[in-house]
Residue frames relative to the residue before (quaternion, step in Angstrom):
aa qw qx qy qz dx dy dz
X 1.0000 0.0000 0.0000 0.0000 0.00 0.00 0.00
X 0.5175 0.5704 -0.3603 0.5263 3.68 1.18 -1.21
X 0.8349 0.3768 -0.2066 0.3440 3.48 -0.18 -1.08
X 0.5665 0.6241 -0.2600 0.4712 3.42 1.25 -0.63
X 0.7084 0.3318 -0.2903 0.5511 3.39 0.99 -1.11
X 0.5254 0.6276 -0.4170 0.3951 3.88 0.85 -0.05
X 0.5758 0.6064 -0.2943 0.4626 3.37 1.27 -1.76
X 0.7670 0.3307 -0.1915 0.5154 3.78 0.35 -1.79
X 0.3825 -0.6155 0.6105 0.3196 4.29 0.89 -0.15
X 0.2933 0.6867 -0.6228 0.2336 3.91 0.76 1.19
X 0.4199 -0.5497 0.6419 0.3309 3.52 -1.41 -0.40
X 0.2933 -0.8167 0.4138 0.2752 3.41 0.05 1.44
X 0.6866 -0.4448 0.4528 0.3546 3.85 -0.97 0.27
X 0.1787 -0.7802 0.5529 0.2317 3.47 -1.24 0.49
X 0.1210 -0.8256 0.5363 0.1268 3.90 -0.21 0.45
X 0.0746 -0.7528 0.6523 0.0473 3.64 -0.61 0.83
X 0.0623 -0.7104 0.6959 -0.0848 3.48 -1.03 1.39
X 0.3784 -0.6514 0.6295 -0.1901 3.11 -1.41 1.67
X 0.4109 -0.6419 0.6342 0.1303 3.21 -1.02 2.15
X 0.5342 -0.4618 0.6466 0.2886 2.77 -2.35 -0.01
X 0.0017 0.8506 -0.5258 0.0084 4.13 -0.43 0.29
X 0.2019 -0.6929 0.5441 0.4279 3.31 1.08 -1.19
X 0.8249 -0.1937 -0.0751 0.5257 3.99 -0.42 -0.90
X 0.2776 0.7916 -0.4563 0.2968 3.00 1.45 0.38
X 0.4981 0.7232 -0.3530 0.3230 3.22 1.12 -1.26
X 0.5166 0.6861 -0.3791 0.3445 3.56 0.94 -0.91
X 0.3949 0.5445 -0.4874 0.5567 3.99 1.15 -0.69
X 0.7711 0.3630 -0.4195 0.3125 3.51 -0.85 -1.19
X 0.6486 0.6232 -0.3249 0.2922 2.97 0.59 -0.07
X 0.5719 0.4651 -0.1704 0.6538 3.20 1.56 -0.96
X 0.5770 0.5009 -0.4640 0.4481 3.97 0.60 -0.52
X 0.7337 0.4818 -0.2633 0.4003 3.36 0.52 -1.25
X 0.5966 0.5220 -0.3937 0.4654 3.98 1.00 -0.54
X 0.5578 0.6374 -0.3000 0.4388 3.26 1.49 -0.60
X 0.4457 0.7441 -0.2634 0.4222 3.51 1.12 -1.60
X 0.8435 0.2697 -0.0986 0.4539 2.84 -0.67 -2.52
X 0.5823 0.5435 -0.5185 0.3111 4.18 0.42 -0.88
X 0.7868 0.3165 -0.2224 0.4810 3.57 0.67 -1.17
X 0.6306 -0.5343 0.3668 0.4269 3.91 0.90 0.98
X 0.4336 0.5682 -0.4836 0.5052 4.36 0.71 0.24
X 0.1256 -0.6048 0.7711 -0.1542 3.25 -1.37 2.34
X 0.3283 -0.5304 0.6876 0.3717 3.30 -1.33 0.32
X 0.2628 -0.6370 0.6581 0.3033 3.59 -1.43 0.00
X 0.7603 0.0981 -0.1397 0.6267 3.96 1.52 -0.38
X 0.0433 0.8111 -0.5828 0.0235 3.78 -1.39 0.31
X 0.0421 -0.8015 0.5934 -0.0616 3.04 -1.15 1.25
X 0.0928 -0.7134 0.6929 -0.0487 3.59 -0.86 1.04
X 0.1769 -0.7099 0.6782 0.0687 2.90 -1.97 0.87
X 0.8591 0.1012 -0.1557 0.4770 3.54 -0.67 1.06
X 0.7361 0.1443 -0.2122 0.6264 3.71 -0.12 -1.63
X 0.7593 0.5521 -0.1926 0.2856 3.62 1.02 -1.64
X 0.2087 0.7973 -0.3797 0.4203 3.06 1.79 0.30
X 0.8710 0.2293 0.0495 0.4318 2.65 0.12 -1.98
X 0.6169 0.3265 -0.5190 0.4935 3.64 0.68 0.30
X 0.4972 0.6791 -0.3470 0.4138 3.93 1.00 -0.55
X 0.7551 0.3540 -0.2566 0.4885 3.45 0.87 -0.93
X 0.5558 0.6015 -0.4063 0.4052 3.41 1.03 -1.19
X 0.5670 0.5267 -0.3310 0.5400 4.02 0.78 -1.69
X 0.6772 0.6520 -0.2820 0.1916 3.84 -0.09 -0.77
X 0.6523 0.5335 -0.0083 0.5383 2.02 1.58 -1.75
X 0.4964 -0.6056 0.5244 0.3345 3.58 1.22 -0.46
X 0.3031 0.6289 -0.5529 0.4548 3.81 1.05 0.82
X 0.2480 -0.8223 0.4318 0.2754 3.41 -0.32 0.99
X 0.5514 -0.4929 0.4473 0.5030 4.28 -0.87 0.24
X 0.6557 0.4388 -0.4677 0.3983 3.62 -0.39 -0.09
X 0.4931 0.6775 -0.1773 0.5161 3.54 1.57 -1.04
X 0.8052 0.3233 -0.1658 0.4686 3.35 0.56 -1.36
X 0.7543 0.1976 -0.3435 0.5235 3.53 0.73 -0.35
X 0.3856 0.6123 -0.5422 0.4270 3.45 0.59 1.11
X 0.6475 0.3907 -0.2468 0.6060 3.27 0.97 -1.15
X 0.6747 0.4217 -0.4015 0.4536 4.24 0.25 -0.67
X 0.5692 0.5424 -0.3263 0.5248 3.65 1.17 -0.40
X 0.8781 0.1002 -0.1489 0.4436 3.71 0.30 -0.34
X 0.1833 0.8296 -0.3723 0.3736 3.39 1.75 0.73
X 0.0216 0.7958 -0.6000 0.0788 4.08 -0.07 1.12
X 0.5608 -0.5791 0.4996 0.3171 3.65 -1.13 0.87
X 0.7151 0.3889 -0.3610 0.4550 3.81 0.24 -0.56
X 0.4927 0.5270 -0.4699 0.5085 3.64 0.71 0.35
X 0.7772 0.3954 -0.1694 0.4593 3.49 0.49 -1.48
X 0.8929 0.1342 -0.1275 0.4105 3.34 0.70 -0.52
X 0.0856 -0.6802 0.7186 0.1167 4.31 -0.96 -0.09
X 0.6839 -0.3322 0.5121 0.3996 3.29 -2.55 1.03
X 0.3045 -0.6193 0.7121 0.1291 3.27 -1.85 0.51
X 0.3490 -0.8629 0.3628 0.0439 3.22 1.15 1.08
X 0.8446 0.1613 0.1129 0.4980 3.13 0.25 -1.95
X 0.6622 0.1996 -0.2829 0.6645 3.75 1.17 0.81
X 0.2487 -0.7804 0.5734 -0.0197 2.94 -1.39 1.43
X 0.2934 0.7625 -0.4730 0.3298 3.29 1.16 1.37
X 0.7207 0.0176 0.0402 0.6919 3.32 1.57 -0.55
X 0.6005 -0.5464 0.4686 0.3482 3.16 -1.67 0.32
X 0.6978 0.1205 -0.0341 0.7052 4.32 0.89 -0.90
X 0.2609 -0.5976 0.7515 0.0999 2.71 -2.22 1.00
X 0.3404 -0.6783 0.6402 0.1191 3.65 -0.84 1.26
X 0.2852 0.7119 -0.6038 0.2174 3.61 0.34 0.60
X 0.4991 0.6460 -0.3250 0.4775 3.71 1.56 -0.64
X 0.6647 0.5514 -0.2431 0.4416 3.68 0.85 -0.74
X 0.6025 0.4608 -0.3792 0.5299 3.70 1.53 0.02
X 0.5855 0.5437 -0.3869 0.4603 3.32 1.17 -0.52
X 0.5380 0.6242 -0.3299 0.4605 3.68 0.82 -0.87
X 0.7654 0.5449 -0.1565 0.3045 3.18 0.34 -1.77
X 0.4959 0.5180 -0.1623 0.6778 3.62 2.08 -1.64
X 0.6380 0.5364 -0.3908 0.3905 3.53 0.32 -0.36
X 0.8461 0.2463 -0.0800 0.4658 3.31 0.55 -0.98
X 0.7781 0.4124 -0.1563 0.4472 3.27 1.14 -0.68
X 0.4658 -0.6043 0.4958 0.4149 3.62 1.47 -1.32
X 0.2695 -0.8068 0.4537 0.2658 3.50 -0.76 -0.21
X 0.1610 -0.8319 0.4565 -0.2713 2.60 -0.06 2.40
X 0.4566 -0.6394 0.5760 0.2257 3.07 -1.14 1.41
X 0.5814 -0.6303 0.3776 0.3493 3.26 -1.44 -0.01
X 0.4676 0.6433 -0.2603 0.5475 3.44 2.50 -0.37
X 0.6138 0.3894 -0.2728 0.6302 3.97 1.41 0.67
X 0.2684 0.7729 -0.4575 0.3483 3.43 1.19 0.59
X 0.3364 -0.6698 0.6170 0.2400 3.76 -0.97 0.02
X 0.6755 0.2619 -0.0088 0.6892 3.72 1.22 -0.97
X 0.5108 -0.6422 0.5221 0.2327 3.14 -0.88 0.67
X 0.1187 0.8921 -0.4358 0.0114 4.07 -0.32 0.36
X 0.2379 -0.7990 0.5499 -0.0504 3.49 -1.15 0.52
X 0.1268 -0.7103 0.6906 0.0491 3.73 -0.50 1.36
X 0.3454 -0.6725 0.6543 -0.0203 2.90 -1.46 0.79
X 0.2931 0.7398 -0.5292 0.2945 3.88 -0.49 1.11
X 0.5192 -0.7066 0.4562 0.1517 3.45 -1.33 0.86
X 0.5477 -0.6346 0.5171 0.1732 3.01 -1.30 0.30
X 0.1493 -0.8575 0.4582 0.1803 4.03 0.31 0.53
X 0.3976 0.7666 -0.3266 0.3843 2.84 1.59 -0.13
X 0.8243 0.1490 0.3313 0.4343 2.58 -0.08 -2.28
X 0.2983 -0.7532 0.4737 0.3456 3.95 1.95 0.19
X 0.6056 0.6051 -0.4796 0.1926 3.74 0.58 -0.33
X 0.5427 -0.5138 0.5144 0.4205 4.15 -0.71 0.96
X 0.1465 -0.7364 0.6601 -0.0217 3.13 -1.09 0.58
X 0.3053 -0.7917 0.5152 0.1208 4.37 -0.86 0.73
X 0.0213 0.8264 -0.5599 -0.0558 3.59 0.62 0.46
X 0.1984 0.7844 -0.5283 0.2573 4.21 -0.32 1.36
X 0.6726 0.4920 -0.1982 0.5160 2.83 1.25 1.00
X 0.7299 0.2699 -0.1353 0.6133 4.26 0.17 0.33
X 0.8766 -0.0630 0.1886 0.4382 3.23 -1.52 -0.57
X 0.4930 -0.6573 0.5271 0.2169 3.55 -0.79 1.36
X 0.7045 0.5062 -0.0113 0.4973 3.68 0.45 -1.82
X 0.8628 0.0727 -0.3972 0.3040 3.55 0.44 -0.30
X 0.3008 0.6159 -0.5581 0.4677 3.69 1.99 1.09
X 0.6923 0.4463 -0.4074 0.3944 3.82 0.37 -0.53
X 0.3469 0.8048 -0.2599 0.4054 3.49 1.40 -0.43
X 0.8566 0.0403 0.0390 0.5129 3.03 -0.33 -1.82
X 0.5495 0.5537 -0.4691 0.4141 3.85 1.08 0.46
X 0.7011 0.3131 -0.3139 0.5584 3.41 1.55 -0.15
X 0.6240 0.6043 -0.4611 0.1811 3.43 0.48 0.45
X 0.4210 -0.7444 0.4627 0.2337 3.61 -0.13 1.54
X 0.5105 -0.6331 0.5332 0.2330 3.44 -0.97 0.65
X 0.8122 0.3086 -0.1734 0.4637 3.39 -0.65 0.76
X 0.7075 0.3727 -0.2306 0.5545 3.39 1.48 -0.94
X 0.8482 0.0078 -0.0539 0.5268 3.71 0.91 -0.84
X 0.6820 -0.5235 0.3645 0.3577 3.78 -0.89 0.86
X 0.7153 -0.5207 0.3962 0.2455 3.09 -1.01 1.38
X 0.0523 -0.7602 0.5235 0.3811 3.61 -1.02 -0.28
X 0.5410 -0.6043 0.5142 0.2788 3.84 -1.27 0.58
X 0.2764 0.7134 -0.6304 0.1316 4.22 0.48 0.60
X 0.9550 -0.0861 0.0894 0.2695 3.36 -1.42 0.51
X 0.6766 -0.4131 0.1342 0.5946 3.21 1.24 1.37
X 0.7329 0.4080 -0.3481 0.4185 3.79 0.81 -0.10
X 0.3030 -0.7734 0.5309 0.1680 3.33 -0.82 0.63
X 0.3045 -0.8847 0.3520 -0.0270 3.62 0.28 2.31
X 0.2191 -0.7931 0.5669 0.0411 3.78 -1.03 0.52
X 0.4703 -0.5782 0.3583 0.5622 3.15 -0.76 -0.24
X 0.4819 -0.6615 0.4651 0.3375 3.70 -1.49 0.35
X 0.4732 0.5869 -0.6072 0.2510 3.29 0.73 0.22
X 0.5776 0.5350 -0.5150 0.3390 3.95 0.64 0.00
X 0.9199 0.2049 -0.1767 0.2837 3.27 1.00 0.18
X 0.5720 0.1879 -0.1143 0.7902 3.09 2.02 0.01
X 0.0489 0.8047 -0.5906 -0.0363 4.06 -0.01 0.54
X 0.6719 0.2547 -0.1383 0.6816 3.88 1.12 -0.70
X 0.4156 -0.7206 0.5261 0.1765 4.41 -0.56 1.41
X 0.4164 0.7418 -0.5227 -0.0565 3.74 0.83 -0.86
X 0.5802 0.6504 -0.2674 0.4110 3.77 1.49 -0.45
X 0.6695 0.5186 -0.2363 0.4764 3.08 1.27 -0.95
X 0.5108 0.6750 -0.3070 0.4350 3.50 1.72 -1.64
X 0.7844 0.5300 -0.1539 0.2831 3.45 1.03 -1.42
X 0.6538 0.5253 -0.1785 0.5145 2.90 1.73 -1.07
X 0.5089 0.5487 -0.3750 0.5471 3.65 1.46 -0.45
X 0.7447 -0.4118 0.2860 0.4405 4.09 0.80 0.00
X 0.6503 0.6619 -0.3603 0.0964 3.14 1.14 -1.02
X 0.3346 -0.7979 0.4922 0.0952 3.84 -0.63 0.46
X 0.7492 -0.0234 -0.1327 0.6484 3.51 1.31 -0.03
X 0.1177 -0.8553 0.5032 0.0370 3.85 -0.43 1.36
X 0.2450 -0.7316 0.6314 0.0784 3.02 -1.48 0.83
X 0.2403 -0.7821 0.5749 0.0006 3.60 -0.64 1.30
X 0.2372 0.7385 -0.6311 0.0042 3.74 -0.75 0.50
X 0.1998 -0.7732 0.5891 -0.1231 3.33 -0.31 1.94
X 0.0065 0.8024 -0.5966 -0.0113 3.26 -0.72 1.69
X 0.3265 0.7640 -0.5335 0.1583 3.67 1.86 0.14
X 0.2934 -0.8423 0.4292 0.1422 3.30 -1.03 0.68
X 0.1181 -0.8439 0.4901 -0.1836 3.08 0.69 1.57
X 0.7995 0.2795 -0.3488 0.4013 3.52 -1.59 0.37
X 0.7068 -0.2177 0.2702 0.6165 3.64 -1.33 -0.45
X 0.3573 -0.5960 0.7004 0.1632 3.18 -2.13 1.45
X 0.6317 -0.5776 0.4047 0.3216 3.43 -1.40 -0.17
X 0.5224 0.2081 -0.0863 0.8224 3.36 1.75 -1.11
X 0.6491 -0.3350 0.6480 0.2158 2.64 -2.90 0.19
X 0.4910 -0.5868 0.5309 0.3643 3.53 -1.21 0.88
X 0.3907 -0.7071 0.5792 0.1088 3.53 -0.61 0.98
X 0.8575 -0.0217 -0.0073 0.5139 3.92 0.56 -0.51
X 0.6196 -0.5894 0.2790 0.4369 3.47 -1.22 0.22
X 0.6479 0.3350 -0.5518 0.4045 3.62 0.74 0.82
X 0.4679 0.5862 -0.4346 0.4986 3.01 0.41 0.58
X 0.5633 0.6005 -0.2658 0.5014 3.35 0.65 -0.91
X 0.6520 0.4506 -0.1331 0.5951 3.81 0.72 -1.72
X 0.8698 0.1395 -0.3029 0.3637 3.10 -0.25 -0.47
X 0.7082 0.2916 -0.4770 0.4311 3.98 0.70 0.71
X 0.0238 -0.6886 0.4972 -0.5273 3.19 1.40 1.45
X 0.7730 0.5908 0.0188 0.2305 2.52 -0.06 -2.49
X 0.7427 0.5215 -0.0821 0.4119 3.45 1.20 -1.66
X 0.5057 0.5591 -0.3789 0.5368 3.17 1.87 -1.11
X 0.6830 0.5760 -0.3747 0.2476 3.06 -0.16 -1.43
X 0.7241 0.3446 -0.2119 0.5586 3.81 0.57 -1.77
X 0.5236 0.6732 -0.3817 0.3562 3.64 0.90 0.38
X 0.6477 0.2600 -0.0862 0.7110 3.09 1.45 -0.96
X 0.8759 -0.3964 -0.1671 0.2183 3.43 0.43 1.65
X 0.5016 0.6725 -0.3591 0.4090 3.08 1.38 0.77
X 0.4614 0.4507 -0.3877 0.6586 3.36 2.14 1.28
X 0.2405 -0.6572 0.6554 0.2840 3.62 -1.22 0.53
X 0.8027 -0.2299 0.4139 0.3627 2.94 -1.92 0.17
X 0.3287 -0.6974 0.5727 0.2786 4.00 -1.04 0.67
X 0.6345 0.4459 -0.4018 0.4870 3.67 1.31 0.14
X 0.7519 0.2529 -0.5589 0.2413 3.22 0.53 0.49
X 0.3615 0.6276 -0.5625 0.3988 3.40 0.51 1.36
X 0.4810 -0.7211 0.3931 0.3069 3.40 -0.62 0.39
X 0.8058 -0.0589 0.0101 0.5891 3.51 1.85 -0.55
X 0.1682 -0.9530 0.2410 -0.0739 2.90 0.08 1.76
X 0.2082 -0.8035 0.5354 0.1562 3.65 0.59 1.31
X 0.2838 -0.7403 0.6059 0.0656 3.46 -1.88 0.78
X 0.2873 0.7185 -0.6057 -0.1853 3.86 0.74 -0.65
X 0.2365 -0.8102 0.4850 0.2291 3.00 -1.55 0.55
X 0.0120 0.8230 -0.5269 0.2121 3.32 -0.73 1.67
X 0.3662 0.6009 -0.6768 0.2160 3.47 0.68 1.15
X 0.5632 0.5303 -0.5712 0.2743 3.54 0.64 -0.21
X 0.7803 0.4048 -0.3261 0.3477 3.41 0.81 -0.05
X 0.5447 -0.6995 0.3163 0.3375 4.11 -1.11 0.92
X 0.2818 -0.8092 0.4753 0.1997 3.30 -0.39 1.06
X 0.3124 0.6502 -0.5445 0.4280 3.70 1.07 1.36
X 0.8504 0.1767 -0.0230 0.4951 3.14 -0.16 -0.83
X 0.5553 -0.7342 0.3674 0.1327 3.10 -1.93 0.41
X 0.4417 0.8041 -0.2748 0.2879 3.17 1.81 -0.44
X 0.6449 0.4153 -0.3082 0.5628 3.48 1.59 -0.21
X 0.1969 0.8829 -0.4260 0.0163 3.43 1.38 0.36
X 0.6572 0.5340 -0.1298 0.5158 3.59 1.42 -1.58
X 0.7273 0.1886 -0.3222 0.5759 3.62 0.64 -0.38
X 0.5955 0.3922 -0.5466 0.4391 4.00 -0.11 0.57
X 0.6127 0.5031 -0.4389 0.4229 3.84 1.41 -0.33
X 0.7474 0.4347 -0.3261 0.3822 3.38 1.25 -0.62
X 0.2615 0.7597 -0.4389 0.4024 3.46 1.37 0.56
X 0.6547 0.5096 -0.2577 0.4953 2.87 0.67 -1.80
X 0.7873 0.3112 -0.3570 0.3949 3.61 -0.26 -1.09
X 0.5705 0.5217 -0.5102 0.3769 3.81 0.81 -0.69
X 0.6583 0.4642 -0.2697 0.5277 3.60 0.96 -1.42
X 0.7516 0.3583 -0.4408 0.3352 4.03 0.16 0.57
X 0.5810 0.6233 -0.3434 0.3949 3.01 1.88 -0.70
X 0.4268 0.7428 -0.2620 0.4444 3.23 1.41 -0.30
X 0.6861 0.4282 -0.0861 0.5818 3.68 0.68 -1.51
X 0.5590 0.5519 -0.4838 0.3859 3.99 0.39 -0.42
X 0.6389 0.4383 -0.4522 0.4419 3.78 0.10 -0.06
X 0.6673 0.4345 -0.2162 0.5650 3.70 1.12 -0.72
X 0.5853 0.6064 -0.3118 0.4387 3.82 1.15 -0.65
X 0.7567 0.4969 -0.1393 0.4013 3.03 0.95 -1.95
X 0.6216 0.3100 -0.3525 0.6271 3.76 1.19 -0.56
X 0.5750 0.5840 -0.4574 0.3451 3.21 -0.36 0.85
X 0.8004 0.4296 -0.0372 0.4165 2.29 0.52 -1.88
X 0.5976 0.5630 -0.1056 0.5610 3.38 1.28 -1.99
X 0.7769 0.3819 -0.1820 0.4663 3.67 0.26 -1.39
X 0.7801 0.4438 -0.1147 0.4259 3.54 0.00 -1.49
X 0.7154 0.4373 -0.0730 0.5400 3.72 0.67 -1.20
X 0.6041 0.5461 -0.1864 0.5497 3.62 1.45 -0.02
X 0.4901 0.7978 -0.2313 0.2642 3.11 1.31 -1.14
């Protein structure tokens, strides 16, 4: 792609791919306020799970002040209810389309502003799966839906998971969508936590972290500019740390702009 867009003298594409984090997700948020302050658009994005849903929402033309309004006043009993009558999981996040129609409409992904791409598995068949196509709300759905914690979704004969078991950071997908120069902002919260998991959703979901630890992250080189925020000291249950994991994000892009800006500014200018 690099060399192609040299060959034809193009400005290569920017692709911004989004980790899975749960409320962690909140960073992406701050990366991106970064982004737009210093004039930096994705032309493609892909998010799995948390980045799903802030990836699509942005796509969609939900504006960032918007989004960490809504991640700021965001409560689990809205998003989720007992799965009573199926004993595949404990909650069914079917509440989280209603949220999503609420604020956005119900929007294909072919009414996007930004091209986008959820990322989620197959339980079937473990294979990663690209959902860019139908209902906006139920791809963000079944890319966030942790095994074990919330009910599978039923999309198009496949029976979907979250993708973080198998693609947790898109930069492949970012690439395959055109991009030519990627940005990566990986809030998965992998390695040593600061606290013990305190309950059983916790528990599941740093389960969860091993696993996409031992390979459901690429390499930070093969992104062209890899953002870190750091936020394992914080639980990636709940939401009450919503404002200081957003300012992560921006602390953890302001960081990267000297590497962004030659690139971007220098290279992408060319």
């Amino acid at each position: 792609m690099r060399f192609l867009d040299k060959l034809l003298n193009k400005k290569p594409k920017i692709g911004l791919a989004l980790s899975g984090g749960a409320t962690l997700g909140a960073a992406h948020i701050g990366v991106l306020q970064v982004l737009e302050r210093e004039g930096i658009r994705p032309d493609f994005v892909a998010g799995t799970s948390a980045g799903a849903l802030i990836g699509g929402l942005y796509c969609a033309g939900f504006s960032l002040d918007e989004l960490a309004q809504l991640m700021a006043t965001m409560k689990w009993p809205t998003l989720i209810k007992l799965a009573i009558t199926k004993p595949q999981a404990l909650f069914d996040i079917q509440p989280m389309d209603d949220v999503i129609k609420q604020k956005i409409g119900d929007i294909n992904f072919e009414e996007l502003k930004i091209p986008f791409a959820a990322i989620a598995c197959d339980l079937r068949t473990g294979k990663r799966v690209v959902i860019d196509r139908g209902p906006l709300a139920i791809a963000i759905r079944a890319s966030a839906s942790i095994p074990g914690l919330f009910l599978p979704v039923e999309h198009n004969d496949r029976m979907l998971v979250d993708g973080g078991l198998v693609d947790n950071l898109p930069v492949e997908q970012v690439r395959a969508m055109g991009a030519g120069f990627v940005i990566a902002s990986d809030v998965s919260n992998r390695g040593e936590t600061a606290e013990k998991p305190g309950n059983i959703f916790e528990i599941i979901l740093t389960m969860f972290n091993i696993m996409q630890d031992r390979g459901a992250l690429p390499d930070s080189e093969d992104c062209d500019c890899y953002i870190r925020p750091m936020v394992t000291q914080y639980p990636c249950w709940g939401f009450s740390d919503t404002e200081k994991i957003l300012e992560e994000g921006k602390k953890a892009a302001e960081l990267a702009l000297p590497k962004l800006s030659r690139f971007v500014h220098h290279t992408l200018d060319k």
